[in-house]
Structures are given as C-alpha cells and as structure tokens.
C-alpha positions in Angstrom: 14.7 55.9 -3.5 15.4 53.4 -0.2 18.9 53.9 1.1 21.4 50.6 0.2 22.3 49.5 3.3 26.4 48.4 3.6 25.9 45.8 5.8 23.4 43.1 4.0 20.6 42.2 6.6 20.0 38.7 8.0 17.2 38.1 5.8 19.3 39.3 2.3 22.0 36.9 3.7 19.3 33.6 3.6 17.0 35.4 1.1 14.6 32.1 -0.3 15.8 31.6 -3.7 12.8 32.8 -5.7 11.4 33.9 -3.1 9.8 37.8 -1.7 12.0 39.6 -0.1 9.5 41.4 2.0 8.3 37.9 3.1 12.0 37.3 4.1 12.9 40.3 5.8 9.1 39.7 8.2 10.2 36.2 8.7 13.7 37.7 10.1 11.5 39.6 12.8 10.1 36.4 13.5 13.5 34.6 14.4 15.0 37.3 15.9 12.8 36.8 19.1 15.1 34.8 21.8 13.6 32.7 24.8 12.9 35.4 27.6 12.2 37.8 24.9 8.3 37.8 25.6 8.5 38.6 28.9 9.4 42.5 28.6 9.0 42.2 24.7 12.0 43.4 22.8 12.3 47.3 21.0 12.2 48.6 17.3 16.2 49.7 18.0 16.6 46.0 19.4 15.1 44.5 16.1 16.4 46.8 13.8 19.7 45.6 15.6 19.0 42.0 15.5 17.5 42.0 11.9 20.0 44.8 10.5 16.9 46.4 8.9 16.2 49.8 9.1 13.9 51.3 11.7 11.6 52.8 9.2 11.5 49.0 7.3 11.0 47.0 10.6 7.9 49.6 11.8 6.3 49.2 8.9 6.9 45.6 8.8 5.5 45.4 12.2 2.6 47.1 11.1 1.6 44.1 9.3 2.7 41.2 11.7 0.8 43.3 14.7 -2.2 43.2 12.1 -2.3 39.8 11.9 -1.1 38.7 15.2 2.4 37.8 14.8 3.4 40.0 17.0 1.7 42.8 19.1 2.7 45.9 20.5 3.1 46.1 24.7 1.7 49.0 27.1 5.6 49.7 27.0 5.8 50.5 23.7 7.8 47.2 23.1 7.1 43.9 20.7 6.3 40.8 21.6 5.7 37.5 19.9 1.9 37.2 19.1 -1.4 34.7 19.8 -1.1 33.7 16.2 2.2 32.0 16.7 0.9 29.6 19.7 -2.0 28.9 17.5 0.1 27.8 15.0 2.6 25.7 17.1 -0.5 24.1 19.0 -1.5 23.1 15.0 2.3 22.1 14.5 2.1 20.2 18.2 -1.3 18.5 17.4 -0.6 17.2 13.3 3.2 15.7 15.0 1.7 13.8 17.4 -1.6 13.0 15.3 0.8 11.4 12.9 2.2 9.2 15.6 -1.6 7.9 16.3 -3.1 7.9 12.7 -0.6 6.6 10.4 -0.3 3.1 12.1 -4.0 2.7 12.3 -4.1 3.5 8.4 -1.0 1.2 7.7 -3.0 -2.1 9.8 -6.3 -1.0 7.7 -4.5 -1.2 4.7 -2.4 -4.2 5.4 -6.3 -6.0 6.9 -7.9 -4.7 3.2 -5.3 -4.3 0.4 -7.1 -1.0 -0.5 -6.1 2.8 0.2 -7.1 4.4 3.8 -7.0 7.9 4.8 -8.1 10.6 7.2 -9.7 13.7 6.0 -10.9 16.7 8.5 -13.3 19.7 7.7 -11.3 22.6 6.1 -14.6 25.5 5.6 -16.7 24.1 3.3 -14.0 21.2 2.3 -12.5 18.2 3.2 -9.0 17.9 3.4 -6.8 14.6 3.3 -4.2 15.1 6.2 -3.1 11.5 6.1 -2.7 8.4 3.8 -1.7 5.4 3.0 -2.0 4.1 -0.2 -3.1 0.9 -1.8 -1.0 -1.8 -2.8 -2.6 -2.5 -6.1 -1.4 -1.2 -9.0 -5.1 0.0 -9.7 -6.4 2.1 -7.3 -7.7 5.9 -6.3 -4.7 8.4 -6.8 -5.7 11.1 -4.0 -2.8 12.2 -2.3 -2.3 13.9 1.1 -2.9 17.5 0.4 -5.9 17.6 -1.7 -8.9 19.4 -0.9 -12.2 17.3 -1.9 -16.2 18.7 -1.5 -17.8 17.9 1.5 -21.2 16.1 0.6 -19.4 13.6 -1.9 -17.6 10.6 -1.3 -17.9 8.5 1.8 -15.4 11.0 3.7 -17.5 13.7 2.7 -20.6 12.2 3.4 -19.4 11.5 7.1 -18.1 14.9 7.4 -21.5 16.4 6.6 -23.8 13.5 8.6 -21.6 14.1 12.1 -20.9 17.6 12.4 -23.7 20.2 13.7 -22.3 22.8 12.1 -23.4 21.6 8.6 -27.2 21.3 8.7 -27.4 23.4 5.7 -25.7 21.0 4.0 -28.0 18.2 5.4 -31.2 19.4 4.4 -30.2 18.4 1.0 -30.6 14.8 2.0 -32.2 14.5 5.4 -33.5 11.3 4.9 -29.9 10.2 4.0 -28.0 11.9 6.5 -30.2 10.5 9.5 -29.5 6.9 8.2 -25.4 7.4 8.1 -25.5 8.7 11.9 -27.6 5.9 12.6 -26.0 3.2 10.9 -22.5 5.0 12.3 -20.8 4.7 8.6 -21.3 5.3 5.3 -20.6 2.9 2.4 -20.9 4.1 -1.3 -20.3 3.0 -4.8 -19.6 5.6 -7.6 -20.6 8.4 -5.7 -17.5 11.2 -6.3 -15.7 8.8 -8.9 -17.8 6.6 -11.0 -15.0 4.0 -10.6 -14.1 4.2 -7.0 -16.6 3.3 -3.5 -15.5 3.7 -0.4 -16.5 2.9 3.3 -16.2 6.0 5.7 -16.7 6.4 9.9 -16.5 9.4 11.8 -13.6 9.4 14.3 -14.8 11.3 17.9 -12.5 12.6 20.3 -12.6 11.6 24.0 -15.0 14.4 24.4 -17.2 13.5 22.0 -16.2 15.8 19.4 -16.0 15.0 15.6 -12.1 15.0 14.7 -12.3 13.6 11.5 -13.5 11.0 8.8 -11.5 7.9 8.3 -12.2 5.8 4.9 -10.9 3.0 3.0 -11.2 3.4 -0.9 -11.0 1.2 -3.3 -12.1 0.2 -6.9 -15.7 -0.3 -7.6 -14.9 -4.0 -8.5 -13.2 -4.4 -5.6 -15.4 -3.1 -3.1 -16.4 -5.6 -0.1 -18.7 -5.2 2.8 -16.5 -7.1 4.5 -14.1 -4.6 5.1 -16.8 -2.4 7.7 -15.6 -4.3 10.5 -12.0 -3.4 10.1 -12.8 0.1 8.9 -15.2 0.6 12.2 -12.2 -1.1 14.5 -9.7 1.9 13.6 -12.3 5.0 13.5 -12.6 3.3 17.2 -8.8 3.0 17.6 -7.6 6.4 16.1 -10.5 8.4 18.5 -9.2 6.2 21.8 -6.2 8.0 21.0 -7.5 11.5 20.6 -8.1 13.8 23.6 
C-alpha cells in the first residue's frame, strides 16, 4: 500500500470537490512551473519539492504529461513546460480576442433582424457554436453556445462543407449544390436541420483567405426574410476584416 504522506500536498490542499485526485495532483506539476523555469527546466527533487508529492508519484505523473506534451524531458535530464501548453494558450489568446471582434458583429445583426446570430467553426466532422446571440422573440431556435451540430445540415453546416477544401467527400454528395453556395457566396434554407427553423449562412475568410468560420442568422420558418442577406453578408464581411 502507498505511504500517507504527513504533510498534505498542494494538490490534496485544493483537491476539486468531486473531482480525481490524480487529475489534481498533474495539474499541481502544471502550476508549479515559475517564469524562468523553462529556460534550464526544473528537476523531479525540485517538483516533488514544489508539489510535496513523492518522487516515485511525480515520475510517473510525468510519464503521462511528457506523453502528451505537457511537459517534456531536457538533454539534462530536467522538465520543462511543453508545446501542448502554447498551443493551448495561443487557442485561449485567439477565442479572448475573437470574442472582442465577433460578439458585437452578432449583437448589430441581431439588433438589424430581431432573429438569433451565431458563429460556428469546423470541429472534425462537426460544427461547433463558439458564439451567440440570441433572439429576442420569445419563439425562436434554442441552440446554445457549446453545442456540436452535423456538418452538411443547416445553413452553418452547409457553408462549412461548400468553403472548405478539406471536405470534398462531403461535397460529392451534392455537387451540383455545393457549386451553387460558393457561387452565390451564402446559403439560405428553410427546414433543412429543423423542420421549423431556416436560416441564412456566409462563410467568414480570414485576411489570408482562409475559411475561419460560418456566421448565420436563424430564425423561424414563418419568420424567415430574404431581406435579411444583406445584413447577414455585411458582418461575415465585418467579422473576417477583423481576422488575421
């Protein structure tokens, strides 16, 4: 059986109420790196130190941070924080400052419409909704940010699929379709996904030319106006003058 250590370690001090202690305790290696750590990398005495864990707990918890690039192991024999920790702070960086350029492009377009506007991006063979701003009306879609939706369905979708390279598979389906969206530069559908609910969708290219995203206005079927293109294709415009 694992010793009981006297001293409680950092992580069993802030243990995440219903939460895995292992989980914990790997997080606590995380934190215990210190700006000028990553130069010379810090060693398993120094984070069994810093952590209070035992050596034997911290190697094998390294083990699985090196795996998956949370850390990795230096020529010296030391740690040092991983590549898979900048990726994720570059995703942190981008979403914080992407809020700061898509949520008051989605507040005008619903304020211009009445009706429910977000932004979905490619997530593998989904779409999910990273922003949104819902609908006045007391009658209206219910998506919320956070879901995951098919690509292939729904004006988003169908965007998502038309624009990006990467999915021909998918367009082969509809070829016909698909060649008609890029050249029309939108897509407008009614009861596609929902029965109930159409929606107008335009891709959203960065400065580079790249597809960042589908931005759509939903509404109800009985609701739905044509209208509303111009203001729909006027922040897909605004959002990717933003974008790098």
């Amino acid at each position: 059986m694992p010793r009981k250590s006297v001293t409680e370690s950092v992580a069993d001090e802030n243990a995440a109420p219903g939460g895995v202690a292992a989980v914990d305790r790997a997080l606590s290696l995380l934190a215990a790196f210190r700006d000028g750590d990553n130069g010379d990398g810090l060693t398993l005495a120094e984070l069994a130190e810093r952590t209070r864990l035992y050596k034997s707990t911290v190697s094998r918890l390294l083990a699985s941070l090196e795996h998956g690039g949370w850390v990795m192991r230096l020529d010296s024999g030391r740690y040092a924080v991983g590549s898979a920790v900048a990726r994720l702070h570059a995703v942190y960086a981008q979403n914080f400052s992407l809020d700061r350029v898509v949520m008051p492009v989605l507040r005008a377009l619903v304020a211009q419409t009445g009706e429910s506007a977000a932004y979905h991006v490619r997530q593998g063979r989904d779409r999910l909704c990273l922003f949104r701003v819902d609908s006045p009306h007391p009658v209206r879609d219910h998506a919320r940010v956070g879901d995951m939706l098919p690509l292939g369905k729904g004006a988003g979708g169908r965007v998502l699929v038309a624009f990006d390279p990467e999915l021909a598979e998918w367009e082969r389906r509809d070829r016909v379709h698909y060649a008609r969206v890029r050249a029309d530069g939108y897509e407008a559908v009614i009861g596609d996904r929902r029965s109930e609910i159409a929606g107008i969708s335009v891709p959203v290219f960065r400065g580079s030319g790249e597809l960042a995203a589908a931005l759509t206005l939903t509404m109800p079927v009985h609701r739905y106006d044509a209208r509303y293109l111009k203001f729909v294709l006027a922040a897909g415009r605004s959002v990717g003058a933003q974008l790098l």
